[in-house]
DOSE-479919 format. One record per residue (C-alpha): residue in three letters; x, y negated, z; chain. Coordinates in pm, whole numbers, plus 50000, padded with zeros to 5 digits. Example, Ala and Ser with C-alpha at 12.3 -4.5 7.8 and 13.67 -1.06 7.14 Angstrom:
2
+------+-------+-------+-------+-------+
| resn |    px |    py |    pz | chain |
+------+-------+-------+-------+-------+
|  ala | 51230 | 50450 | 50780 |     A |
|  ser | 51367 | 50106 | 50714 |     A |
+------+-------+-------+-------+-------+
This chain:
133
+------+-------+-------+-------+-------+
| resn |    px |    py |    pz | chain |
+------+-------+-------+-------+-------+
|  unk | 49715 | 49173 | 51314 |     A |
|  unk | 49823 | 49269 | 51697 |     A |
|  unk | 49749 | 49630 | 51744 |     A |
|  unk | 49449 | 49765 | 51891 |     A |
|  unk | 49303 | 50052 | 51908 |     A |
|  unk | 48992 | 50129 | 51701 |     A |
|  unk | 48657 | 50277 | 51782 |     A |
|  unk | 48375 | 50437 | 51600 |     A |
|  unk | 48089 | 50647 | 51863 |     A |
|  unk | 48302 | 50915 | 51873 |     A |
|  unk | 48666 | 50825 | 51800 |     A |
|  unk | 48923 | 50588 | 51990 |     A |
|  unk | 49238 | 50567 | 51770 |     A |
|  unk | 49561 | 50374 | 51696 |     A |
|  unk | 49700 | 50502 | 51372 |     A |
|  unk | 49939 | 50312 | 51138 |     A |
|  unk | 50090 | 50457 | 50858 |     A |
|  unk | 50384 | 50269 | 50639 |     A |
|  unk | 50383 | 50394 | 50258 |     A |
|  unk | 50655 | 50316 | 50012 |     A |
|  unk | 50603 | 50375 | 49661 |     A |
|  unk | 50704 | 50335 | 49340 |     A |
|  unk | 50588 | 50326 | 48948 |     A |
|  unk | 50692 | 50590 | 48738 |     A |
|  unk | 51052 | 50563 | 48650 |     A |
|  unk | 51112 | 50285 | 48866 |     A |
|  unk | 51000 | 50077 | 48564 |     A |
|  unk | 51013 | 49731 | 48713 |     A |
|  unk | 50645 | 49635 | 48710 |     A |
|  unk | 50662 | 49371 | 48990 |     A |
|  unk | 50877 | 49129 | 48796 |     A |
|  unk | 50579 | 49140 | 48512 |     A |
|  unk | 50416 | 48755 | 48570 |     A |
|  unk | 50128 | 48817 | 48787 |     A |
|  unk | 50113 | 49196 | 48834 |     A |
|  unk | 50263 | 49126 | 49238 |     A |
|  unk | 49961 | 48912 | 49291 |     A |
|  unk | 49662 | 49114 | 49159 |     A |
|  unk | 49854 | 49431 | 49289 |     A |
|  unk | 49821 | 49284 | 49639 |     A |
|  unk | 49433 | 49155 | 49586 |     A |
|  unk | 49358 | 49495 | 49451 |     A |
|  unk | 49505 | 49695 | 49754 |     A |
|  unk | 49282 | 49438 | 49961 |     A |
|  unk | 48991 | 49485 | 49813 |     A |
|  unk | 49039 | 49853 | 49804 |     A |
|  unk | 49124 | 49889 | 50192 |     A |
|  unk | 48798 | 49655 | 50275 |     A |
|  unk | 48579 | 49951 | 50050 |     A |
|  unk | 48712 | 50248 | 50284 |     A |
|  unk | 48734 | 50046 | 50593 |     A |
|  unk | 49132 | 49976 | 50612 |     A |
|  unk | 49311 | 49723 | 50756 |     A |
|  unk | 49616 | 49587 | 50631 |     A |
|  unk | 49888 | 49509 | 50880 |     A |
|  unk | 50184 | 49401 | 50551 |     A |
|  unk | 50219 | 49447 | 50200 |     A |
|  unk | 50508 | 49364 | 49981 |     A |
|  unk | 50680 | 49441 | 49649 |     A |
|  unk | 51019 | 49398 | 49517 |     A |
|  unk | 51098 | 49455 | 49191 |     A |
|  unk | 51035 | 49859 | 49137 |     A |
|  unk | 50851 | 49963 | 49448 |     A |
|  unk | 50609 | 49846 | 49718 |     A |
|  unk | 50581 | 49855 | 50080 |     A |
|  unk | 50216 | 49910 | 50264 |     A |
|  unk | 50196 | 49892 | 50658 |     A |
|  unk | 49813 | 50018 | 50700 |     A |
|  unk | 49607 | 50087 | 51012 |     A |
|  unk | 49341 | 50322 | 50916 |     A |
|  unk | 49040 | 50566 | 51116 |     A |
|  unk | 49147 | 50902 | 51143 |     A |
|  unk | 48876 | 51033 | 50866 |     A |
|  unk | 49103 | 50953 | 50639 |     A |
|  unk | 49435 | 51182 | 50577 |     A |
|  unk | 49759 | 50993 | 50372 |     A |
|  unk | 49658 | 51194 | 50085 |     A |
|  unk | 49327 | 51064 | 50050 |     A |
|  unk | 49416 | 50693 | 50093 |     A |
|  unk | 49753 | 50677 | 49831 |     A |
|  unk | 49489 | 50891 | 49578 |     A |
|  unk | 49233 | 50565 | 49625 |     A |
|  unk | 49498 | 50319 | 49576 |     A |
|  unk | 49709 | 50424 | 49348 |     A |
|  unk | 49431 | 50542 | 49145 |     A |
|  unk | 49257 | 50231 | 49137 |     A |
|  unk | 49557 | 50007 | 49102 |     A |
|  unk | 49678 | 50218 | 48809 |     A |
|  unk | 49396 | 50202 | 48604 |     A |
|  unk | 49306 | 49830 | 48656 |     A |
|  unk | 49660 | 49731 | 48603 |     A |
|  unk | 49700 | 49903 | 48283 |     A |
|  unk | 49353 | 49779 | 48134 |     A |
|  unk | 49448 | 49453 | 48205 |     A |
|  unk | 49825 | 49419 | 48134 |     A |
|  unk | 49950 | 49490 | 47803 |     A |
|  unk | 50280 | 49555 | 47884 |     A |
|  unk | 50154 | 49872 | 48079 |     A |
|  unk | 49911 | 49964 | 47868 |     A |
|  unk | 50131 | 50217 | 47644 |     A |
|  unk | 50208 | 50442 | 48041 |     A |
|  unk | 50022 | 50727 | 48074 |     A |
|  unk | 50021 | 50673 | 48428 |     A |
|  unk | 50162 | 50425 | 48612 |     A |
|  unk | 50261 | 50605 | 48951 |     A |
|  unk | 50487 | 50882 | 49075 |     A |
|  unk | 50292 | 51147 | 49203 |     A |
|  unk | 50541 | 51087 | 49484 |     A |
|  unk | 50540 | 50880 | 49819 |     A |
|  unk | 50689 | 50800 | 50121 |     A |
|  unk | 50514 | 50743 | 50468 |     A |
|  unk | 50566 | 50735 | 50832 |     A |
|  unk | 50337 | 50687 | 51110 |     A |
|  unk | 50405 | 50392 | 51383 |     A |
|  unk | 50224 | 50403 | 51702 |     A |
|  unk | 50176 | 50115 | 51874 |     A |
|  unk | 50575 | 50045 | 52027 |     A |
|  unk | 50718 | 50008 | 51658 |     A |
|  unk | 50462 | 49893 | 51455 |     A |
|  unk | 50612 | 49516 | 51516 |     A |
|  unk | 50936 | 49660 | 51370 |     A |
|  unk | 50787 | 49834 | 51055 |     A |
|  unk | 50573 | 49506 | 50992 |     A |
|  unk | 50900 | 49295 | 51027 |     A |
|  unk | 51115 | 49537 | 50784 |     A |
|  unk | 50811 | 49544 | 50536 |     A |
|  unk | 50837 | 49166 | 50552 |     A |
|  unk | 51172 | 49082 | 50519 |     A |
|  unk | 51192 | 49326 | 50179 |     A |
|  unk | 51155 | 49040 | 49974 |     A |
|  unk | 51391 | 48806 | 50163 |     A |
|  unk | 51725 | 49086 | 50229 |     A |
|  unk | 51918 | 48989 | 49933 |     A |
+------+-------+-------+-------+-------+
């Protein structure tokens, strides 16, 4: 995605936001056959419901990186409580080995906004998180 701004009839913005987070203590979730992919297809589908578009997503083993591009009706808070809400309770219906977690998040989160000079960077870095060891 190159970036461009984004309309609506009242709004014209250019707002990118890079999350990290991670499961609840730093249990290694991602390495769990198959919880990477639907992770990634949930965050999708989620983002598509509140009109989100994703610039990069990627795991590693005990975290995840999310490079987003969002309206401004929506504040950080609201968007990690969607997906991390969602994700965690579809991931631990469906996997057994996270069933027994009360949650499956830290309350806690990273993020940083990008305007439109470094988002190339933060999409690269988010990128190459799989590929730096």
């Amino acid at each position: 995605m190159e970036n461009k701004y984004r309309t609506t009839k009242t709004t014209v913005s250019l707002i990118n936001y890079h999350f990290i987070f991670c499961p609840r203590y730093r249990r290694k979730i991602f390495l769990i056959p198959n919880v990477e992919e639907r992770f990634k297809n949930m965050v999708k589908c989620v983002c598509e419901e509140i009109d989100i578009e994703i610039i990069a997503i990627e795991c590693d083993k005990d975290h995840t990186h999310i490079f987003l591009n969002c309206l401004p009706t929506l504040s950080p808070a609201d968007i990690m409580q969607k997906i991390k809400g969602v994700t965690s309770r579809v991931l631990r219906d469906e996997f057994n080995e996270l069933k027994k977690m009360p949650s499956l998040w830290t309350r806690n989160y990273f993020i940083s906004t990008a305007g439109n000079v470094s988002s190339e960077t933060v999409k690269k870095y988010v990128e190459s998180q799989k590929t730096r060891y």
